[in-house]
C-alpha positions in Angstrom: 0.0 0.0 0.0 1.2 3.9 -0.4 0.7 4.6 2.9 1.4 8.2 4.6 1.7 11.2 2.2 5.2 12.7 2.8 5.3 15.7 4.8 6.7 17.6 2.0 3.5 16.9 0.0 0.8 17.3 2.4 2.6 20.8 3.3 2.1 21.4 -0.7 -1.5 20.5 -0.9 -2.3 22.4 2.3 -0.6 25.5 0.1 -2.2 25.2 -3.0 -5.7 24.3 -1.4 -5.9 27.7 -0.5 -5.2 29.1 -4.0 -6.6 27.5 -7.2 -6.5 28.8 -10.4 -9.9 29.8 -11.3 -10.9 30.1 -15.0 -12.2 33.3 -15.8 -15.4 31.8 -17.7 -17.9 31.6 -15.2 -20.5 29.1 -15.5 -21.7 29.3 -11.8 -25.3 29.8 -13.2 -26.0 26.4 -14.1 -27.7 24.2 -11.0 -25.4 21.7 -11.0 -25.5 19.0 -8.7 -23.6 15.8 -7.8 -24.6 11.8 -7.7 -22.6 9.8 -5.6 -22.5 7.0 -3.1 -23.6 8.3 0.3 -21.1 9.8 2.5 -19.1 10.3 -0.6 -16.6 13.5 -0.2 -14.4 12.6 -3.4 -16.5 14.1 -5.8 -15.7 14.3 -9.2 -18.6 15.0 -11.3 -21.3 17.4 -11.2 -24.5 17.0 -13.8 -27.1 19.2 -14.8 -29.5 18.2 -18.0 -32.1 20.4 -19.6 -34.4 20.2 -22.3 -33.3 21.8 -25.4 -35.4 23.8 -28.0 -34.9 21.0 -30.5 -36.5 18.4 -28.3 -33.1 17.4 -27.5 -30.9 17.5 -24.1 -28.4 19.8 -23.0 -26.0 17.8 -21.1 -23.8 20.0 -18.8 -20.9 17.8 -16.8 -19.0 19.5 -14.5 -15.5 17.1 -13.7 -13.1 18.5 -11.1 -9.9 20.5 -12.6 -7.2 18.9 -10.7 -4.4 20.4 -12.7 -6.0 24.0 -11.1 -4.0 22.3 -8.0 -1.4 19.7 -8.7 1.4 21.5 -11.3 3.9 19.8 -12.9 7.2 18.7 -11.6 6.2 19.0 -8.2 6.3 16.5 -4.8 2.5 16.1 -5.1 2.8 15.6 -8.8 5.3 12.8 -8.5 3.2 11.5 -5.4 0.5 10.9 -7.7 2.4 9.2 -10.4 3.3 7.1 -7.8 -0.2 5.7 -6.5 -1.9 6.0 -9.2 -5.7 5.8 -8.1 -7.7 6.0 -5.3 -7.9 2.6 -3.3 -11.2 1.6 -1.0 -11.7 -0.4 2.0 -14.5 -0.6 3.9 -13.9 1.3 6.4 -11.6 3.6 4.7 -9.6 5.0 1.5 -5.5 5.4 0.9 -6.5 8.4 -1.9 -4.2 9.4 -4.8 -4.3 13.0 -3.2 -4.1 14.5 0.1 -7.5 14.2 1.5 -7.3 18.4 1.9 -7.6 18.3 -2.0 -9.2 15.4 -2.8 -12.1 15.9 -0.1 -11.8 19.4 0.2 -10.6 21.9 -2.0 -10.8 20.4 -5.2 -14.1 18.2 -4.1 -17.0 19.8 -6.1 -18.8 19.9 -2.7 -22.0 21.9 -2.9 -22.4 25.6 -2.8 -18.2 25.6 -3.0 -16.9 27.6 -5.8 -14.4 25.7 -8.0 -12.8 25.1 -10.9 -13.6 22.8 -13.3 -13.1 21.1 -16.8 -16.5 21.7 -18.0 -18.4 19.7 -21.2 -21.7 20.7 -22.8 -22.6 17.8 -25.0 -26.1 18.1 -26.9 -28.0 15.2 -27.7 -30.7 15.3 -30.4 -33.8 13.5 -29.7 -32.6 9.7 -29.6 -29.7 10.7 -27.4 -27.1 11.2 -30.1 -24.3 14.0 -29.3 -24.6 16.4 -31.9 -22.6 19.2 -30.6 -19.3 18.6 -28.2 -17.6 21.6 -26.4 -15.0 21.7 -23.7 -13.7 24.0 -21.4 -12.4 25.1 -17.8 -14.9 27.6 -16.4 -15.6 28.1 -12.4 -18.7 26.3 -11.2 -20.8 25.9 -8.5 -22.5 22.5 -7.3 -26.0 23.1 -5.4 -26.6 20.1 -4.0 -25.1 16.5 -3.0 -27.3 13.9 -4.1 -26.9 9.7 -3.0 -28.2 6.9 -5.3 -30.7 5.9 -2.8 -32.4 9.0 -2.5 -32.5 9.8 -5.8 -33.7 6.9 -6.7 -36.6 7.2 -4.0 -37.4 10.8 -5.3 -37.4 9.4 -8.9 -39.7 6.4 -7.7 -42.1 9.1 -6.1 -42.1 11.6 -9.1 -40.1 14.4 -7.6 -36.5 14.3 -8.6 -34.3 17.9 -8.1 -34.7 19.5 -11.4 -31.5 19.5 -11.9 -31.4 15.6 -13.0 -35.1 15.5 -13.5 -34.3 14.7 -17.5 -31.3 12.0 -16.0 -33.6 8.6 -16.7 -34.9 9.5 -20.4 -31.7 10.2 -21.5 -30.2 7.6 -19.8 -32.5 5.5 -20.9 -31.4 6.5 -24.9 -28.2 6.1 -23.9 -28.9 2.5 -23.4 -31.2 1.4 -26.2 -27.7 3.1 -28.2 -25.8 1.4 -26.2 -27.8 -2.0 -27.0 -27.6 -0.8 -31.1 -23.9 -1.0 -30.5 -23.9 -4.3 -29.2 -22.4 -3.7 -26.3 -21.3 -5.9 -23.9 -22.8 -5.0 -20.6 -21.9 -7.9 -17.8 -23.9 -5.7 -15.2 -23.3 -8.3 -12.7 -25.0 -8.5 -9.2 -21.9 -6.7 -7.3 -20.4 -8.9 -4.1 -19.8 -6.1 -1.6 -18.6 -6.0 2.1 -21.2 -3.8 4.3 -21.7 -2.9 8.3 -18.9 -1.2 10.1 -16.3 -2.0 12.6 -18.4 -1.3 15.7 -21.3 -4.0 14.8 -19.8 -6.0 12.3 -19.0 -6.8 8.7 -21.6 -8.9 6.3 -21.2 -9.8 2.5 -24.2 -9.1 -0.3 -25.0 -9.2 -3.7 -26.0 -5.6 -4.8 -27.6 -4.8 -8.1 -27.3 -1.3 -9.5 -30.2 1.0 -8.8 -31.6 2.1 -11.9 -30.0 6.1 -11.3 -26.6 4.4 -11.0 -26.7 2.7 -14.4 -28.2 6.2 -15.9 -25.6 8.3 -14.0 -23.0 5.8 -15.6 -24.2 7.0 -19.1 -23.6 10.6 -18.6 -19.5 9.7 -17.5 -19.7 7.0 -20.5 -20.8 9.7 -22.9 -18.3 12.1 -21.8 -15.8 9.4 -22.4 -17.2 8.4 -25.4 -17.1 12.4 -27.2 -13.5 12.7 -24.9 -12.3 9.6 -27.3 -13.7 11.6 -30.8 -11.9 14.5 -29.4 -8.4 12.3 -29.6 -9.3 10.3 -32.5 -9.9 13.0 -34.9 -6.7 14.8 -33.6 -4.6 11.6 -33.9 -3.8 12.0 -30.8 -4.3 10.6 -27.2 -4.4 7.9 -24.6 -8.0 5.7 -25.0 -9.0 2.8 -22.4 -9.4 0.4 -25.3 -10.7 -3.5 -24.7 -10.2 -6.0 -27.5 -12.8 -7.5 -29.5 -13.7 -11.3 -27.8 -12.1 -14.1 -28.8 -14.1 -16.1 -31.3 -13.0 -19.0 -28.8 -14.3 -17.6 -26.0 -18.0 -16.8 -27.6 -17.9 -20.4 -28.5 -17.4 -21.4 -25.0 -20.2 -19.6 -24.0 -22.4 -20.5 -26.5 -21.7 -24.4 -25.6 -23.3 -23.5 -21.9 -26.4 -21.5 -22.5 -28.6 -24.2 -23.7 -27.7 -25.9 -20.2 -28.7 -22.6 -18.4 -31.6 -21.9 -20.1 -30.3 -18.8 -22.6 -31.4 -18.4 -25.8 -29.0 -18.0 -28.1 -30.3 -17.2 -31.8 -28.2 -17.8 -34.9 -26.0 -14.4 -35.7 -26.9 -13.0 -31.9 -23.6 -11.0 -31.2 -22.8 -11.4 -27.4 -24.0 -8.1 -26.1 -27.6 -8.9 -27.5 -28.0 -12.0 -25.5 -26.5 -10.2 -22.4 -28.9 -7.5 -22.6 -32.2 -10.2 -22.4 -30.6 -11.6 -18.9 -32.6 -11.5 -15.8 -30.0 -10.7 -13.1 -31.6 -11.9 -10.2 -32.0 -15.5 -11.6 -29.5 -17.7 -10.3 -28.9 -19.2 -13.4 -28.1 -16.0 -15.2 -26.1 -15.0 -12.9 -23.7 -18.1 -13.7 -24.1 -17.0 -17.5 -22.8 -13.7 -16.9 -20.4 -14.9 -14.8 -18.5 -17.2 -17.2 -19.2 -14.1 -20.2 -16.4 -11.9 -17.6 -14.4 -14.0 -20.5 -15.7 -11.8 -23.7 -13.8 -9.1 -22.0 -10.4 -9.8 -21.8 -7.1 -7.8 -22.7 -8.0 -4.4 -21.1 -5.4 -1.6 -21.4 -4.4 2.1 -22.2 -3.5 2.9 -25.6 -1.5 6.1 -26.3 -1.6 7.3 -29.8 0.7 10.0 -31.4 0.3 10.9 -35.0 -2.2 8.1 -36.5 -5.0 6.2 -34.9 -4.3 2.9 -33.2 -5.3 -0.3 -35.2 -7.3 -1.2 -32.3 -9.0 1.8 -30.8 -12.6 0.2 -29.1 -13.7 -0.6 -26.1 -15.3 -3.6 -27.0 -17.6 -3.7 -23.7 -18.7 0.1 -24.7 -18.6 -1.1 -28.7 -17.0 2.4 -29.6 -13.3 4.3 -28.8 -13.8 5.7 -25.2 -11.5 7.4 -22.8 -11.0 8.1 -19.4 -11.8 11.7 -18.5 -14.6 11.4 -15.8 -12.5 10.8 -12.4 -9.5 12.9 -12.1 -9.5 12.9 -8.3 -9.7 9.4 -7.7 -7.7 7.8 -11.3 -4.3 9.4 -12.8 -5.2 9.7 -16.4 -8.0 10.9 -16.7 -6.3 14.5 -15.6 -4.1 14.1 -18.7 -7.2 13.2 -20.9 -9.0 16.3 -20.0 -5.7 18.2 -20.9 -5.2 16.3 -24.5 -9.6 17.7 -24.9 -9.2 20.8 -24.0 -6.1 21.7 -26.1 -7.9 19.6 -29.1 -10.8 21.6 -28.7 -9.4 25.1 -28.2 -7.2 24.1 -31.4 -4.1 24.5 -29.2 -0.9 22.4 -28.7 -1.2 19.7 -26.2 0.9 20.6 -23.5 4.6 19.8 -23.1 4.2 18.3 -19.8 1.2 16.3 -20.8 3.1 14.5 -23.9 6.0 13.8 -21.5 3.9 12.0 -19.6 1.6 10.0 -21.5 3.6 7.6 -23.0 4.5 6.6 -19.0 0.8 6.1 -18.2 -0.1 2.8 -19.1 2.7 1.3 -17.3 1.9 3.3 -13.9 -2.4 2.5 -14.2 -1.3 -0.7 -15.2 0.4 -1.6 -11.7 -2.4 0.5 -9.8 -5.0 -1.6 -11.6 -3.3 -4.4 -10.3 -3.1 -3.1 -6.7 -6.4 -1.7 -7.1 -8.0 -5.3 -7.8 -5.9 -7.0 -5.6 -7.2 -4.9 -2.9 -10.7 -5.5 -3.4 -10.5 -9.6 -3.7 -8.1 -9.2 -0.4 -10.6 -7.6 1.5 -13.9 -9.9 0.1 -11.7 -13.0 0.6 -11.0 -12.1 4.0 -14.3 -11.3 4.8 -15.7 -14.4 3.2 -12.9 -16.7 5.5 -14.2 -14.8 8.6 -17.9 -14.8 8.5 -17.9 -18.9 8.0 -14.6 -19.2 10.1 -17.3 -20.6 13.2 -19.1 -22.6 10.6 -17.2 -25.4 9.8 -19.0 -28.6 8.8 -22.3 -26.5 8.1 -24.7 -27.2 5.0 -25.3 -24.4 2.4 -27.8 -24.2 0.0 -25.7 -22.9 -3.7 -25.4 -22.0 -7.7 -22.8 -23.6 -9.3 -21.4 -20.5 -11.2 -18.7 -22.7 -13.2 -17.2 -26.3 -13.3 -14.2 -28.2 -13.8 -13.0 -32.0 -13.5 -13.1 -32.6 -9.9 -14.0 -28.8 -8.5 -16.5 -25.9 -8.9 -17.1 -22.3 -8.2 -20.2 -22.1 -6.1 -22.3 -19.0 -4.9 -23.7 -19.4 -1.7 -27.2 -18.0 -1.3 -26.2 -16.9 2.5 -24.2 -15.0 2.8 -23.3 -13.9 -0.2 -19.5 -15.9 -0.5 -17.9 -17.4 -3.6 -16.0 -20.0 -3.3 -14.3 -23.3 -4.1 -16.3 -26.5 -3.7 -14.9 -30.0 -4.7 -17.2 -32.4 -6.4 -17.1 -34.0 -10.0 -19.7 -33.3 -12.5 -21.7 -30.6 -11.1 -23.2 -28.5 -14.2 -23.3 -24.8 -14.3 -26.4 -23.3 -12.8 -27.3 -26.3 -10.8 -28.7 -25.8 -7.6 -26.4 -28.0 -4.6 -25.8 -28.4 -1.2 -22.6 -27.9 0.0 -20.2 -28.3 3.2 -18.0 -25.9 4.6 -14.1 -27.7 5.1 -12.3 -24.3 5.5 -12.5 -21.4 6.4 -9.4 -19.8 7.1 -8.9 -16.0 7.9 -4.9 -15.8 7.8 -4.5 -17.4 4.4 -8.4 -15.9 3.2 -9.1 -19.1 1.8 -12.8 -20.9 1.8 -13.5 -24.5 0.8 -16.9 -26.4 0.2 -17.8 -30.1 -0.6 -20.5 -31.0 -2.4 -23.1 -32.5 0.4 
């Protein structure tokens, strides 16, 4: 882990908090507010959507300008190289910047005045862009909003005005998305909940429908951020490869076994798209179709296109541009936009850099996921650690020779479970064997 900022950077961020460039533009007139997880003080993104005279959308996205704060060739410049991206535990966060930054001064908190890196993206009336601008302009957030009770003031027909327009267009953003054929997994997500004082639990958390529609707005913004670098032949996109024809075989072998229709021609994405995530055997599905996605990276570009410029589970070029606070190169992808856009030179200390970023998101990637199994894997071991030789009622979520992968209905633990023949989707009962905290490891037998 990172650990401890070093005095000399904290002492940096402490002096710059107090004095950001602003932008002279001033764009403090538009309602802006933020969507975030509750308790959230990273905030990245503010959103405000209106109804244009077309019929189309006006979407206004507000991302924090971190390079207002953090100059180049600094201690908190290097410190940042250095982590990477913002890591999360339960209980806490190691962020890429001081928290005096990253929570505070450069947080687009509400009725705070900050700089920011600000898009304006119209839509026509099936949620096409049809105009793209970028620029930094000071902003001002009104109001901190939280998925649930957005959701809940969706649900009751009163959401903030602001975001009232947020499920039609992210609802075109999807039926595009779906045209594309993209490959949404949208799995049920295995999180660790509760708190140190009462305890820790494991569930199975599907997105509220505001979450998948927020998701649009950063997607598009990635999406018209990728345009920006392709028509300028130059950039750094988060590019997946198309899936292996081997791999869509494989899957294609198991969905008559799961129930999944599978019609002749049917890309992958198409059949995705009709799954019912809340039925077990779907779940298995998706699952084993974490395989169509494979070969993730980031691909700088100087002078020509890349021969390979998709994300495949978007189906179209995007780029990272959304997160600055919390993910290193999305600040350098707002740079390369907003020197595109103004018909400027990229910056010197942004093209020195770039070619450096894959390696260093790479490696916090890496840390990134090993964090996350670490801390489910440990969890896991210690909620069953007093259970030992107790029955289970489970999905097998994928099968080998003489072992599976089983999903537990309670609580929500996947794990290893030894047993021959035991097809994918069936429902078992299982024994817990181990359950060992120190080594986070958790084994089942079939009962």
């Amino acid at each position: 882990m990172p650990g401890e900022f070093p005095a000399e950077v904290l002492a940096e961020a402490t002096t710059v908090a107090t004095s950001p460039i602003l932008p002279d533009d001033d764009a403090t007139d538009i309602p802006f507010v933020t969507v975030d997880p509750a308790g959230s003080r990273d905030l990245d993104q503010a959103v405000h959507i209106r109804r244009a005279s077309d019929g189309g959308y006006l979407v206004s996205y507000a991302i924090a300008d971190v390079a207002a704060f953090v100059r180049p060739g600094t201690a908190l410049d290097a410190e940042t190289m250095r982590r990477g991206e913002t890591l999360y535990f339960p209980d806490q966060r190691v962020p890429m910047h001081p928290p005096v930054l990253s929570e505070g001064a450069a947080s687009l908190l509400p009725g705070e005045l900050r700089p920011a890196v600000l898009w304006q993206i119209a839509l026509d009336t099936d949620g096409n862009p049809s105009h793209v601008d970028v620029r930094r302009a000071k902003v001002r957030s009104r109001q901190q909003l939280d998925y649930v009770g957005l959701q809940h003031a969706v649900d009751s027909g009163n959401p903030p005005e602001a975001v009232a327009l947020l499920p039609e267009v992210g609802r075109l953003r999807r039926q595009l998305a779906q045209q594309r054929h993209a490959i949404n997994l949208d799995r049920p997500e295995q999180i660790v909940d509760g708190d140190a004082q009462h305890g820790w639990t494991l569930t199975f958390r599907d997105q509220l429908p505001v979450e998948t529609y927020n998701a649009e707005i950063s997607l598009l913004t990635g999406m018209c951020a990728a345009t920006l670098m392709l028509h300028s032949d130059y950039g750094i996109l988060r590019t997946v490869p198309p899936p292996d024809q081997g791999a869509i075989a494989a899957l294609r072998r198991i969905a008559p076994a799961l129930g999944i229709d599978w019609p002749d021609g049917a890309p992958p994405g198409d059949v995705l798209s009709t799954l019912d995530r809340k039925d077990p055997k779907h779940v298995a599905f998706l699952d084993h179709a974490a395989s169509l996605l494979r070969g993730s990276s980031y691909t700088p570009f100087d002078g020509a296109a890349p021969s390979q410029p998709l994300h495949s589970g978007v189906a179209a070029a995007y780029a990272h541009v959304t997160a600055p606070l919390r993910r290193l190169v999305d600040r350098y992808g707002s740079e390369i936009c907003l020197a595109v856009r103004a018909e400027q030179p990229v910056p010197e200390w942004v093209r020195e850099r770039v070619p450096q970023l894959p390696d260093v998101m790479d490696k916090a990637d890496h840390r990134a996921h090993e964090v996350d199994r670490a801390v489910v894997d440990t969890t896991e071991a210690w909620l069953l650690s007093e259970r030992i030789g107790q029955m289970f009622r489970a999905t097998v979520l994928a099968s080998e020779e003489k072992s599976a992968t089983v999903a537990l209905d309670e609580p929500a633990v996947r794990a290893r479970c030894t047993g021959s023949d035991l097809p994918i989707g069936q429902r078992v009962g299982v024994r817990l064997i181990e359950a060992d905290t120190a080594s986070r490891t958790v084994r089942f037998e079939l009962a």
